[in-house]
ROKE-375828 format. One line per 4 residues: number of its first residue (from 1); their letters; for each residue x, y, z of N, C-alpha, C. Coordinates in steps of 0.05 Angstrom, whole numbers, plus 5000, padded with zeros to 4 digits. Layout:
ROKE-375828
NUM) a) X:Y:Z:X:Y:Z:X:Y:Z  ...
//
This chain:
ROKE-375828
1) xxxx) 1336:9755:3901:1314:9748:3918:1314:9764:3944  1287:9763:3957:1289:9779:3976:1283:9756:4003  1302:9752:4026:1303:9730:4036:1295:9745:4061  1281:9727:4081:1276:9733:4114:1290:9705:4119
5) xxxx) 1313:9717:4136:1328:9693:4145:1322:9684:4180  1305:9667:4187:1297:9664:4220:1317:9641:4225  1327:9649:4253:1347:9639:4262:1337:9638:4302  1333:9659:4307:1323:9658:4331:1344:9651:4361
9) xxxx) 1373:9646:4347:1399:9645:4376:1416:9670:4369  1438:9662:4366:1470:9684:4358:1477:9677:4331  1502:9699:4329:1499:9685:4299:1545:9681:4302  1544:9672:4325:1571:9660:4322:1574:9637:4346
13) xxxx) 1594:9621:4349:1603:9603:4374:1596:9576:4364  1572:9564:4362:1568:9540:4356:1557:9530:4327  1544:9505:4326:1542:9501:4296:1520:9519:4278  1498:9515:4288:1473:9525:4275:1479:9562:4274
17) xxxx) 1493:9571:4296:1494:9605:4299:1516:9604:4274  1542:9598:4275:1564:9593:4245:1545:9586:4217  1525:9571:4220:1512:9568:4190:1497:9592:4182  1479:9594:4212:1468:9616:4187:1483:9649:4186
21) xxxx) 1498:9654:4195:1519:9671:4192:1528:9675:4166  1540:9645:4164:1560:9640:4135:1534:9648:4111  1510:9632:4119:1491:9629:4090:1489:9653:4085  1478:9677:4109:1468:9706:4106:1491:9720:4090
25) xxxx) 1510:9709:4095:1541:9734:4085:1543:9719:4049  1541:9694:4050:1549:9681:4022:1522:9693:3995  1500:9695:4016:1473:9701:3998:1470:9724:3994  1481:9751:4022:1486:9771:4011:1505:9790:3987
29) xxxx) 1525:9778:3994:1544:9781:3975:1543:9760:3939  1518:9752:3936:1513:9746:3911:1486:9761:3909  1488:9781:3919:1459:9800:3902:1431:9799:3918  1431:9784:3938:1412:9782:3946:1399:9798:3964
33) xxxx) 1382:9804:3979:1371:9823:3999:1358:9805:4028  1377:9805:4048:1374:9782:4064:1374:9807:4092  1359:9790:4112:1350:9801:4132:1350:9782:4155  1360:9778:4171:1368:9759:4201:1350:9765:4217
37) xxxx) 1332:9751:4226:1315:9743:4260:1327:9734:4274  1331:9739:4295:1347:9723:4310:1358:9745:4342  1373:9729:4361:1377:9751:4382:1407:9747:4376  1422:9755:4375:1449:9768:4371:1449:9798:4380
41) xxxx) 1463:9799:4409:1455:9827:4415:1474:9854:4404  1495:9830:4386:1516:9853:4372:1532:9846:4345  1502:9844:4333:1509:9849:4304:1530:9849:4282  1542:9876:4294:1560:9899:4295:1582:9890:4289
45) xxxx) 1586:9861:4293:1605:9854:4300:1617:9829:4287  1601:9826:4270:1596:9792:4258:1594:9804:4231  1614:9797:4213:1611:9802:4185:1585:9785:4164  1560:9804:4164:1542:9788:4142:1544:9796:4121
49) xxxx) 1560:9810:4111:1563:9814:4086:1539:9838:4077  1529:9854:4092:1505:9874:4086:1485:9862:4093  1477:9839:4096:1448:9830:4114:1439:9848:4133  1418:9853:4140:1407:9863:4159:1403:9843:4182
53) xxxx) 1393:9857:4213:1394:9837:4230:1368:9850:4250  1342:9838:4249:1318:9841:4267:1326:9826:4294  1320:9841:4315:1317:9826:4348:1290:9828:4350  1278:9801:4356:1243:9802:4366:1247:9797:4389
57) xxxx) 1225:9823:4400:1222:9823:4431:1213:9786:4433  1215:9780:4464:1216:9743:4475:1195:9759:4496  1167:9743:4491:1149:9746:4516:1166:9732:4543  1167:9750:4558:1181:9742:4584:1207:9729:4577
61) xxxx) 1214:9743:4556:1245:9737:4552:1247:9701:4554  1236:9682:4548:1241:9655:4553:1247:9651:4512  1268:9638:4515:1288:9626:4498:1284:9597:4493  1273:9580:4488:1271:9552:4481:1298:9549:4465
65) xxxx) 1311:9530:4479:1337:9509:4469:1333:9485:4465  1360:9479:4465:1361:9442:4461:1385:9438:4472  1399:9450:4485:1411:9451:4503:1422:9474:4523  1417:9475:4547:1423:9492:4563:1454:9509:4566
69) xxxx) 1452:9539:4563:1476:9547:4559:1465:9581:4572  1478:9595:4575:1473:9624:4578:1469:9645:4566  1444:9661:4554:1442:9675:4541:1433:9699:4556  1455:9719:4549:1456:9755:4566:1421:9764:4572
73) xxxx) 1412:9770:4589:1381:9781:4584:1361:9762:4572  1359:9731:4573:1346:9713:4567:1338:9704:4589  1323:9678:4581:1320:9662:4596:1314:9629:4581  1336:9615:4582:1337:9591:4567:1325:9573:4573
77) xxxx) 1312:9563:4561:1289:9537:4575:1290:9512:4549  1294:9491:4561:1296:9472:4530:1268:9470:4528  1265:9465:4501:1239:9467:4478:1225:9450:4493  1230:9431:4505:1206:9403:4514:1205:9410:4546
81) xxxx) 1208:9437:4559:1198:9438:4586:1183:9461:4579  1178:9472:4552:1163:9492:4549:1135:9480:4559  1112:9496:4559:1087:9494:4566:1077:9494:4529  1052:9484:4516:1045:9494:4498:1046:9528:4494
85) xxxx) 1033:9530:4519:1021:9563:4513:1051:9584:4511  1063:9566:4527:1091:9582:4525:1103:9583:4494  1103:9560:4484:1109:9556:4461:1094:9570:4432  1076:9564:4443:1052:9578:4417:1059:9612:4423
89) xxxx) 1061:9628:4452:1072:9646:4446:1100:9657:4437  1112:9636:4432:1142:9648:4435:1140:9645:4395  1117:9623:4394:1120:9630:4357:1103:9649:4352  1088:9661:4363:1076:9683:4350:1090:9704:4343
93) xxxx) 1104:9717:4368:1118:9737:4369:1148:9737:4349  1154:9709:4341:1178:9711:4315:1154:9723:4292  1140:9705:4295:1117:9702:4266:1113:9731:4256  1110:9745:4281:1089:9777:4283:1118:9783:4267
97) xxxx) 1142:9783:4284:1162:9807:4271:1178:9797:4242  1173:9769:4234:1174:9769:4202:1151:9778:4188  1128:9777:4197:1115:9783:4183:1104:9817:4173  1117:9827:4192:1127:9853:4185:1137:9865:4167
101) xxxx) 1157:9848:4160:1171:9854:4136:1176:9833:4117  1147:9826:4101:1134:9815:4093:1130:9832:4072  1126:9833:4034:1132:9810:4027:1155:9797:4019  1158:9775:4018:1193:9766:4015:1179:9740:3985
105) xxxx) 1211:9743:3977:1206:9712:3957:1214:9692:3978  1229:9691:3998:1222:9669:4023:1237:9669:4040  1218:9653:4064:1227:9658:4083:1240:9626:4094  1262:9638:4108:1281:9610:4111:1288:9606:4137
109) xxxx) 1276:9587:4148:1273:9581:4179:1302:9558:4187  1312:9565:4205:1333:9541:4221:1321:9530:4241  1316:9496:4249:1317:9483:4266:1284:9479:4258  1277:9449:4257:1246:9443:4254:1230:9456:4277
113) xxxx) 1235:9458:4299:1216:9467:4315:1241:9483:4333  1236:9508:4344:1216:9524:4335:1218:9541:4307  1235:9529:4288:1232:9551:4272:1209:9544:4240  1208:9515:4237:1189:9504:4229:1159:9515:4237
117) xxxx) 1157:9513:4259:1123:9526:4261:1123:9561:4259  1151:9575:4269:1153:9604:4259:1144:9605:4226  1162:9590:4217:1151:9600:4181:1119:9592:4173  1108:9562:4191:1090:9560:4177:1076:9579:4188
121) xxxx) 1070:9595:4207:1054:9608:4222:1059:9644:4209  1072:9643:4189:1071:9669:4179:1061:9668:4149  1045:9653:4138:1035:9644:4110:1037:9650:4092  1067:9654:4089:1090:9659:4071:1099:9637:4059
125) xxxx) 1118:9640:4038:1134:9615:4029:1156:9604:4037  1158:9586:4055:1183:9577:4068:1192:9554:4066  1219:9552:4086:1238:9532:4074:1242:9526:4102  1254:9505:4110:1262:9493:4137:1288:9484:4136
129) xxxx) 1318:9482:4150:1330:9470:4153:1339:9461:4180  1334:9434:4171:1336:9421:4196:1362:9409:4201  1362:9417:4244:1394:9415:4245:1394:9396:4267  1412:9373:4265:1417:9354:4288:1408:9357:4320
133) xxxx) 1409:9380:4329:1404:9385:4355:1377:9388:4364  1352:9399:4354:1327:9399:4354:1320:9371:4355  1323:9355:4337:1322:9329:4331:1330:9309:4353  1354:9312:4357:1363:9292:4374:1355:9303:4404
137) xxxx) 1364:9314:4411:1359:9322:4444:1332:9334:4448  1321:9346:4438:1289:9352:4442:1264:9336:4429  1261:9325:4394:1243:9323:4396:1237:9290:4393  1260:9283:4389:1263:9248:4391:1245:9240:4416
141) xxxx) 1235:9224:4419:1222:9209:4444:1196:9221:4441  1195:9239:4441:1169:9261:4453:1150:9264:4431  1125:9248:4431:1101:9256:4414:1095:9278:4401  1087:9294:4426:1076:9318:4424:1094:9332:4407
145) xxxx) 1115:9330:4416:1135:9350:4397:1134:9338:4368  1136:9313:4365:1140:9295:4326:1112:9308:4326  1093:9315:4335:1069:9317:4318:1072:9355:4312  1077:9359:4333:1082:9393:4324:1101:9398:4304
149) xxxx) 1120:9374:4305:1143:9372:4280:1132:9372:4253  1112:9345:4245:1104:9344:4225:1076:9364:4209  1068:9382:4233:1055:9394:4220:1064:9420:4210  1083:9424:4229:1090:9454:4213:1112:9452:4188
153) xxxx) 1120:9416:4192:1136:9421:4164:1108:9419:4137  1096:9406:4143:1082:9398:4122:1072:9427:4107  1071:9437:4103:1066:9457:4093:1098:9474:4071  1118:9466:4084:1145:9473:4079:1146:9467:4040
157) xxxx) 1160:9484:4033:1162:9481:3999:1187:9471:3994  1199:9471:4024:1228:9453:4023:1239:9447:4062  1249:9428:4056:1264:9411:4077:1289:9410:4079  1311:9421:4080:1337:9421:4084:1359:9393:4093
161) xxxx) 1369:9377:4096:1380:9364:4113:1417:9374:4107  1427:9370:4125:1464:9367:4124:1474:9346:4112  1458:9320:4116:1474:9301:4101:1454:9276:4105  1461:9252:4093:1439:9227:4089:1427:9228:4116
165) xxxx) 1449:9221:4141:1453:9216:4165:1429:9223:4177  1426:9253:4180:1399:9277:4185:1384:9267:4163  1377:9266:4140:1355:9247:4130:1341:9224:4143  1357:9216:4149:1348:9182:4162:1334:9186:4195
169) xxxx) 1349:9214:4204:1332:9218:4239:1318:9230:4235  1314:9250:4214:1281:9265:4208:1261:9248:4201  1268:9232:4183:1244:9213:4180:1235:9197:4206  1260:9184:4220:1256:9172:4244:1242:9185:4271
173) xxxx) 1250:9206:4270:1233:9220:4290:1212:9238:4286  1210:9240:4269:1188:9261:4241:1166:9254:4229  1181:9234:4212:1157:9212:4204:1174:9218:4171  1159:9213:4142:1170:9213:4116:1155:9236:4113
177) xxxx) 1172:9250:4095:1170:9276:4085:1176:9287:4052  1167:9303:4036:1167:9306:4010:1181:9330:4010  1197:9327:3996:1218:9357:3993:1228:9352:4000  1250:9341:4008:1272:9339:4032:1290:9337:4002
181) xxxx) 1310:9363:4011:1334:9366:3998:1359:9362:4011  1382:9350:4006:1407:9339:4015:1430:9358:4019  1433:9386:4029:1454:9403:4026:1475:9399:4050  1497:9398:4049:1513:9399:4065:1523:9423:4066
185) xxxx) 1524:9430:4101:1533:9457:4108:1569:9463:4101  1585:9483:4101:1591:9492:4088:1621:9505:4105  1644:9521:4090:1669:9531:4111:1674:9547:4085  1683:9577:4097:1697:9593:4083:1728:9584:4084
189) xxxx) 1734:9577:4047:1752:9565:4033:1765:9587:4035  1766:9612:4042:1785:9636:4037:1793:9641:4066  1774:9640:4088:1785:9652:4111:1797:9631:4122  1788:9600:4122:1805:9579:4129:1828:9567:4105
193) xxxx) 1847:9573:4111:1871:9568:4080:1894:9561:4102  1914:9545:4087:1935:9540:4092:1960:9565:4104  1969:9564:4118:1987:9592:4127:2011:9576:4137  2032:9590:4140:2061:9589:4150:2057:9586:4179
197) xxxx) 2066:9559:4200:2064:9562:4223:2074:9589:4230  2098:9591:4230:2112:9622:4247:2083:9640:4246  2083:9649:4209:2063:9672:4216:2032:9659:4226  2030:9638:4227:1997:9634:4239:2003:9634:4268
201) xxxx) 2019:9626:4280:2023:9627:4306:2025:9667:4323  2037:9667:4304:2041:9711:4302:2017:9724:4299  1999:9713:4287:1968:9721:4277:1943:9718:4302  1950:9691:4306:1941:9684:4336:1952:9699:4361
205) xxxx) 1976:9701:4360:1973:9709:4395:1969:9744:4384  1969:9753:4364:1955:9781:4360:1919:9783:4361  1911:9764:4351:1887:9758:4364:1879:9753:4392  1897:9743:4408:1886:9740:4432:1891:9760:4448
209) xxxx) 1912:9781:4440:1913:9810:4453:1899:9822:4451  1882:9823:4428:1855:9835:4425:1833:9830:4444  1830:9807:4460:1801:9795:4463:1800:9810:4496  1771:9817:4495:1768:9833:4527:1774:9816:4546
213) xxxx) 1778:9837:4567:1776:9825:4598:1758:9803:4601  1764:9777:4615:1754:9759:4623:1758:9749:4650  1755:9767:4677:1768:9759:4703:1761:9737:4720  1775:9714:4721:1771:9695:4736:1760:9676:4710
217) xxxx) 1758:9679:4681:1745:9664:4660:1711:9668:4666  1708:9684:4683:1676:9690:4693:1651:9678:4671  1665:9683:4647:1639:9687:4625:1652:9660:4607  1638:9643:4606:1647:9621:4595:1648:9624:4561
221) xxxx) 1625:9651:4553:1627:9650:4522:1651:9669:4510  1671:9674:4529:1691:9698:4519:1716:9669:4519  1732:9677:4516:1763:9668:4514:1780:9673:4544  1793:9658:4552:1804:9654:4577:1817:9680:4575
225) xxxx) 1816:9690:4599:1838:9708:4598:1878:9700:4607  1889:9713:4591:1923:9705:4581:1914:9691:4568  1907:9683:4545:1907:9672:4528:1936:9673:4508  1931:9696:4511:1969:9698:4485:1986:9687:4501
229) xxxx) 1995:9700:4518:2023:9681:4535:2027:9661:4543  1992:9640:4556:1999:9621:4557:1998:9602:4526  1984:9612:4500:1984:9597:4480:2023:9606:4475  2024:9620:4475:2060:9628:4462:2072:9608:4478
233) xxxx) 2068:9611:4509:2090:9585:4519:2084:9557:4519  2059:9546:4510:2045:9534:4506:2059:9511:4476  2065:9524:4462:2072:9526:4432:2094:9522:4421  2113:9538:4440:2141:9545:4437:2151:9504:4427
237) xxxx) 2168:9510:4410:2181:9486:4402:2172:9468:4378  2179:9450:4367:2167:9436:4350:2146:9406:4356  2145:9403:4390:2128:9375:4388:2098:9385:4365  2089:9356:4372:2065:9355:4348:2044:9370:4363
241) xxxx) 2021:9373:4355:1999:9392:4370:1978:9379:4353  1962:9370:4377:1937:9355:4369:1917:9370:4372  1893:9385:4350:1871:9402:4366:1839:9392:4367  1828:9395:4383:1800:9402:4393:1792:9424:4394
245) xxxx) 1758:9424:4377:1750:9460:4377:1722:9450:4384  1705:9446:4395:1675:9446:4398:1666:9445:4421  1638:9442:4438:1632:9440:4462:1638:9417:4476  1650:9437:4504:1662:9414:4525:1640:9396:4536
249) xxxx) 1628:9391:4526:1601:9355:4531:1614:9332:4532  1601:9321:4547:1609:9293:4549:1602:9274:4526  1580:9281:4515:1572:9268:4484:1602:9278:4462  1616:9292:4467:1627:9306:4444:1655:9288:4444
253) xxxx) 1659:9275:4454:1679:9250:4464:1704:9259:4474  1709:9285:4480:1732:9295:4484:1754:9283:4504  1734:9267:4523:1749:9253:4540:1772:9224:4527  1759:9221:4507:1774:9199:4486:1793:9209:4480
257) xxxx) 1794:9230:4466:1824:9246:4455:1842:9247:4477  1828:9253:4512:1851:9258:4531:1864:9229:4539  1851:9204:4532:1853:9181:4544:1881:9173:4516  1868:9177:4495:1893:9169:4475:1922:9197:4480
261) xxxx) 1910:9214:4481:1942:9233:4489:1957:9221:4511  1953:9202:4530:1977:9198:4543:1992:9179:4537  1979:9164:4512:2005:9141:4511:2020:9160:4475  2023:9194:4477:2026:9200:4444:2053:9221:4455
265) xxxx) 2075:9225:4442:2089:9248:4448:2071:9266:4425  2058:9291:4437:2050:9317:4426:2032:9325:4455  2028:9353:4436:2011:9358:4456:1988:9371:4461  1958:9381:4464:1933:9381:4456:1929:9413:4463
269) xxxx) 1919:9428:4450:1902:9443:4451:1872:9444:4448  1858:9442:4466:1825:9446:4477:1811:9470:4473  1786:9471:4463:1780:9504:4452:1743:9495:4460  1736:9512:4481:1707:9511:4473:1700:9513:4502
273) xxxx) 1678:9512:4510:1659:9516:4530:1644:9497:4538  1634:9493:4562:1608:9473:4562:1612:9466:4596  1589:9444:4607:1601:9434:4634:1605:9414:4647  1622:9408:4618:1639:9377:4638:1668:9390:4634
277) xxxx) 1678:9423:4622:1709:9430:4634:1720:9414:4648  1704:9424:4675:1718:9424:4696:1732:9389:4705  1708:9367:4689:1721:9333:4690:1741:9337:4674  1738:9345:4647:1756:9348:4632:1788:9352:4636
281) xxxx) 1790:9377:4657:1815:9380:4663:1823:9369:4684  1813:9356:4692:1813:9339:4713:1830:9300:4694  1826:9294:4681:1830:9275:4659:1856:9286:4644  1853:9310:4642:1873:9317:4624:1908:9319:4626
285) xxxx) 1924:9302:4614:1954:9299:4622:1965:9326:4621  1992:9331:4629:1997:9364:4629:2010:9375:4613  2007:9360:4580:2013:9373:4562:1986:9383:4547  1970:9392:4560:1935:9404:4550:1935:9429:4560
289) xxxx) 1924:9447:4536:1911:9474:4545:1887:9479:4540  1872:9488:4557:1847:9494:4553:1851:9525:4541  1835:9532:4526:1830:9569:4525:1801:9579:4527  1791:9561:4530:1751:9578:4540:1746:9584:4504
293) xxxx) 1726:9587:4503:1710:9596:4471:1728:9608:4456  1730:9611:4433:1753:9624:4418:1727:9629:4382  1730:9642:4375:1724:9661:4360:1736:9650:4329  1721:9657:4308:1739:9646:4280:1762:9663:4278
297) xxxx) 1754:9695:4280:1785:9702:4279:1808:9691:4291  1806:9673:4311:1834:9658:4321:1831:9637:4312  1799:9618:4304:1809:9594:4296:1829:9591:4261  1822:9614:4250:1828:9617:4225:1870:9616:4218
301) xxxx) 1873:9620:4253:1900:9617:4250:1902:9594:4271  1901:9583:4283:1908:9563:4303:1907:9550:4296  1881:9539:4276:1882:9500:4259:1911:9510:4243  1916:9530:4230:1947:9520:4206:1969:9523:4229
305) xxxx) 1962:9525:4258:1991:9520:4280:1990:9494:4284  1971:9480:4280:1963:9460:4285:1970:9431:4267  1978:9410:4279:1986:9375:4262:1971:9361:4251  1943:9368:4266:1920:9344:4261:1892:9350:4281
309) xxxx) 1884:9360:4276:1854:9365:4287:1828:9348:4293  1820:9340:4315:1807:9311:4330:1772:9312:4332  1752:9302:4316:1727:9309:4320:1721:9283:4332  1728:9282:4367:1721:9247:4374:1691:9246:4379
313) xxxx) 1665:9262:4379:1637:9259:4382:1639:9229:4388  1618:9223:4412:1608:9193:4410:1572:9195:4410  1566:9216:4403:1537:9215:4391:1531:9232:4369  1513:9230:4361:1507:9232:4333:1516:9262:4323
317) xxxx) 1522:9265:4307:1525:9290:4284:1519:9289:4259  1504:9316:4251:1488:9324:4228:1508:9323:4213  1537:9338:4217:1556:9342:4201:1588:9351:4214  1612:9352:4200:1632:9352:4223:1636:9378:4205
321) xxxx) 1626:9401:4217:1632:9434:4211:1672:9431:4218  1674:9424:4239:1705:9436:4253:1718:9414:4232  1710:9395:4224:1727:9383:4199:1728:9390:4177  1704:9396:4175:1711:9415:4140:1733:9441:4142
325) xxxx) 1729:9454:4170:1749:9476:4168:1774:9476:4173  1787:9449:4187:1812:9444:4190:1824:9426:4164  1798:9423:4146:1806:9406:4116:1818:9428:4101  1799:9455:4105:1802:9479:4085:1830:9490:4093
329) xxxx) 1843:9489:4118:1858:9495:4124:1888:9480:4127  1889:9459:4109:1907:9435:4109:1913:9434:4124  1898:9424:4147:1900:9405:4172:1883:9385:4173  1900:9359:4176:1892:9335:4162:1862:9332:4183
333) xxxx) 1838:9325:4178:1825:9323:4205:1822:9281:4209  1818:9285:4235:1817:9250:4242:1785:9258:4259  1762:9238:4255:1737:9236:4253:1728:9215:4265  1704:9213:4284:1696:9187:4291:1680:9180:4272
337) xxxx) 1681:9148:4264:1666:9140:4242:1639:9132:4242  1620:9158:4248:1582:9159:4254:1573:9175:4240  1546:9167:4237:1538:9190:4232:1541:9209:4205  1541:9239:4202:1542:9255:4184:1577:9257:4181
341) xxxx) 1593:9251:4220:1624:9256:4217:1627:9228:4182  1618:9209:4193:1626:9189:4161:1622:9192:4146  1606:9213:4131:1601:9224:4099:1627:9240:4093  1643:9255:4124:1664:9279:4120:1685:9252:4122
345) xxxx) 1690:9234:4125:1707:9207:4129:1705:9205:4101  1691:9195:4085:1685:9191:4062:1699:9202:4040  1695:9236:4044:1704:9247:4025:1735:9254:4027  1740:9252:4053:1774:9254:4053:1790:9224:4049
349) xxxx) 1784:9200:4051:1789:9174:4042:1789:9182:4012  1772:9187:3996:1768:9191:3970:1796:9204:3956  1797:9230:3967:1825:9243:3961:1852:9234:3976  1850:9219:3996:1874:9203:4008:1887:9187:3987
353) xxxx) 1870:9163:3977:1882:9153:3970:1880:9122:3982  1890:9102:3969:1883:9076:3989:1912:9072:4010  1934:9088:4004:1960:9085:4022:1954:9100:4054  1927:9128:4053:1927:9134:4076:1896:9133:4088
357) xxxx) 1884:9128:4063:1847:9123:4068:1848:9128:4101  1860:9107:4112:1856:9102:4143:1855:9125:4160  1869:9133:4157:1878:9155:4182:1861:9184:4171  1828:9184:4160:1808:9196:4174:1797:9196:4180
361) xxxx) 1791:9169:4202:1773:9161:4215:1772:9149:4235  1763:9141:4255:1773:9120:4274:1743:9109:4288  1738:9085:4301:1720:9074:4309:1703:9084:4338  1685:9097:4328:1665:9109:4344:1665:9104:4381
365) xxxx) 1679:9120:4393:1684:9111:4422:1712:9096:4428  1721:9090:4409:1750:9080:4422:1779:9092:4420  1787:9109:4445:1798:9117:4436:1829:9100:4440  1831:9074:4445:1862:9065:4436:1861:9058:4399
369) xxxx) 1840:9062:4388:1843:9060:4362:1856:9090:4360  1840:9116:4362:1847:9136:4357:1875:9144:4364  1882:9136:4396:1915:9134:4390:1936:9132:4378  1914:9099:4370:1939:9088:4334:1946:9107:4318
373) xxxx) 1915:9118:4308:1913:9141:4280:1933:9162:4284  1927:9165:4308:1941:9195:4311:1977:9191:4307  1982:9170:4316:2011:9165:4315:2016:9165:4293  2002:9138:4276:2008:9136:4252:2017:9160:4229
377) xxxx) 1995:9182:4235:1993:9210:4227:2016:9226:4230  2023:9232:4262:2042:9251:4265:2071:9242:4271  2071:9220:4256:2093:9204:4248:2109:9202:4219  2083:9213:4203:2085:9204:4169:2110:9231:4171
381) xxxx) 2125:9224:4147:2147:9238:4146:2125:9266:4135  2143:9289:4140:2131:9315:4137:2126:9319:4112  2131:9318:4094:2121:9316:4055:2098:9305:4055  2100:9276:4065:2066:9264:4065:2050:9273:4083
385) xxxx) 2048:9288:4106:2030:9297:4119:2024:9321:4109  2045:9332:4096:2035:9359:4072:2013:9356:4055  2023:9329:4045:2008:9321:4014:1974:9316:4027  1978:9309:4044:1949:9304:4058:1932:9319:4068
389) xxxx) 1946:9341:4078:1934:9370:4079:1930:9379:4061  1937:9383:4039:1931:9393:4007:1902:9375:4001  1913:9347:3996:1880:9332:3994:1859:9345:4003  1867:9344:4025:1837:9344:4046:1825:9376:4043
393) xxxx) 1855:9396:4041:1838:9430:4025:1823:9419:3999  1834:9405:3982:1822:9400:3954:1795:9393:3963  1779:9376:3985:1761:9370:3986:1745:9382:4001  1750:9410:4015:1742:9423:4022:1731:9442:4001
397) xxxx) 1754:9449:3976:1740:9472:3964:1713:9457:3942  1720:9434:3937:1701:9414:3914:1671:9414:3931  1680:9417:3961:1648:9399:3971:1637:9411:3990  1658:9439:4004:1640:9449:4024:1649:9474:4022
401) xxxx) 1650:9491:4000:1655:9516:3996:1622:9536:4017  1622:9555:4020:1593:9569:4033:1586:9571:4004  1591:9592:3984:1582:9597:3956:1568:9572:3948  1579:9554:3954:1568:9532:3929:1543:9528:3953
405) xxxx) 1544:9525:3979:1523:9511:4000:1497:9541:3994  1507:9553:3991:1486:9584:3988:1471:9587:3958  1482:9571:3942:1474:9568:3920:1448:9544:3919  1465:9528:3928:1447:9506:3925:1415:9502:3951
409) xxxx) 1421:9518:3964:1398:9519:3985:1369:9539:3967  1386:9556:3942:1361:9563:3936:1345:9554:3899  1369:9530:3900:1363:9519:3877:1331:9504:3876  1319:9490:3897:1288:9494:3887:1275:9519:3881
413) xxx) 1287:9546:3886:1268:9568:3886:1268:9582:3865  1292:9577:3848:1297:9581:3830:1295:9583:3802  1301:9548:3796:1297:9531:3777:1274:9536:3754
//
């Protein structure tokens, strides 16, 4: 098939830029002829597997988000302080440069709005997948936006969701919709695998000698600078090591994980960006390292340095991406129980077993429950915390391989 893939952010760091990354590289490398929209100002650099990658000029460079962050030569504006006219231009100009390279067997839009009214506005055959963040922080509450929502999906020959969870807020903030297909997004089962602490720890701090200058941490989307030496001294020894990988938000519950690490002997590594840091380390006991954004090439070795990996969110999620990849990587993950994180609860209870069901999950906002878990966890004698990392890869490769998620996204088009 010949695919136009619109994406319209980066295509690495957070959830939606990691999906369509993974889909473009998994669809290319099964034969397909795939092509990226989107602003990623370096390509170059991001393995798509032979995808191609279009930049559309941004009238006055304005960027509609759904959450405020820094983009080089942009200008970020969340989707609901746009103006219409602002908006109606910022879809033309995707529209104009897919439709350029036009004709496709289809075209596959991320995020209901704006990438929903991009596909319908190029009168082509398209697909929408809709991702938690559009939904929740922009178009929930806001009329105007559910009505611009439902019209540009209506037209859609398909509807995407991550999991029931995102089913149930599209309709709710959307309205009911036909086509809505159930795929859950997806983790490379090959680049995230089980590894030998020594050499994953040796892999990592060779990765972090790699990563450029960062003076003063200036640029919040790079990696702290010393990163190797303070992760090496950081590391040194056998306590337990509890990790965090996503944005430093206050929705993302991270402050929970710091509240249960002081009553735990181990000790936390913090990975990500955002701007509640600065409370964060402020909260944080002084066995915590922060490292600023970090990259898959390092996370691909740091989750197997790692005991047990923490997704505490206390608002909603489409899906727990950093759990599926610390599953793939037999690191047991522990999950708040909401949401899309409970479908990834679900499936690791399933392969637990009823002796450890418990300990992947814990009760949404509390973290002296999560305490318990975690003890309980990095307490189990080392064989069983093995056996549990094996599970939880097994249920990684059964349910969230990319291949199988890249497959199935184009099984209506198919068939």
């Amino acid at each position: 098939m010949r695919i136009l893939l619109w994406h319209g952010y980066l295509l690495s760091g957070t959830g939606s830029n990691v999906y369509t990354q993974a889909v473009a590289r998994a669809w290319s490398r099964a034969g397909h002829d795939v092509t990226i929209f989107c602003q990623e100002p370096e390509p170059g650099f991001v393995d798509l597997g032979g995808a191609r990658v279009v930049r559309p000029d941004l009238p006055g460079r304005l960027l509609p988000v759904f959450v405020l962050d820094a983009y080089e030569g942009l200008e970020p504006r969340l989707l609901q302080d746009l103006t219409a006219a602002e908006l109606d231009r910022y879809v033309t100009a995707n529209a104009s440069a897919l439709f350029e390279h036009l004709p496709a067997d289809l075209v596959f839009c991320n995020h209901v709005l704006p990438g929903g009214a991009v596909g319908a506005a190029t009168g082509a055959r398209f697909a929408v997948k809709a991702h938690g963040s559009e939904l929740e922080y922009s178009i929930r509450g806001r009329s105007d936006l559910a009505e611009a929502a439902r019209k540009a999906l209506a037209p859609a020959e398909a509807v995407f969701v991550g999991s029931a969870h995102i089913r149930r807020v599209l309709e709710d903030v959307v309205g009911g919709l036909d086509r809505v297909h159930e795929v859950p997004p997806g983790v490379d089962v090959d680049e995230f695998a089980p590894q030998p602490r020594g050499d994953a720890l040796r892999d990592l701090l060779d990765e972090c000698r790699r990563d450029p200058p960062n003076p003063g941490n200036a640029n919040a989307r790079l990696p702290d600078e010393g990163n190797a030496a303070r992760l090496e001294r950081f590391l040194e020894g056998e306590k337990p090591t509890i990790l965090y990988v996503g944005k430093l938000l206050y929705n993302k519950g991270v402050h929970l994980l710091l509240e249960a690490l002081h009553g735990l002997y181990a000790r936390a590594v913090v990975v990500g960006f955002g701007d509640y840091r600065h409370q964060l380390e402020q909260l944080a006991p002084q066995r915590t390292l922060f490292t600023g954004q970090l990259e898959h090439r390092h996370l691909v070795h740091l989750i197997p340095v790692a005991d047990v990996a923490v997704v505490p969110s206390i608002f909603p999620e489409a899906f727990g991406m950093v759990a599926a990849e610390a599953a793939a990587a037999g690191c047991p993950p522990i999950v708040a129980r909401h949401s899309g994180l409970a479908e990834v609860a679900e499936g690791l209870e399933a392969a637990y077993g009823e002796r450890h069901r418990e300990l992947a999950s814990f009760t949404q906002g509390d973290s002296v429950e999560l305490q318990e878990k975690l003890h309980d966890l990095l307490t189990l004698p080392v064989d069983e915390r093995e056996q549990l990392g094996a599970a939880a890869r097994s249920v990684a490769i059964e349910r969230w391989s990319w291949e199988n998620v890249a497959r199935r996204l184009l099984e209506p088009f198919t068939s």
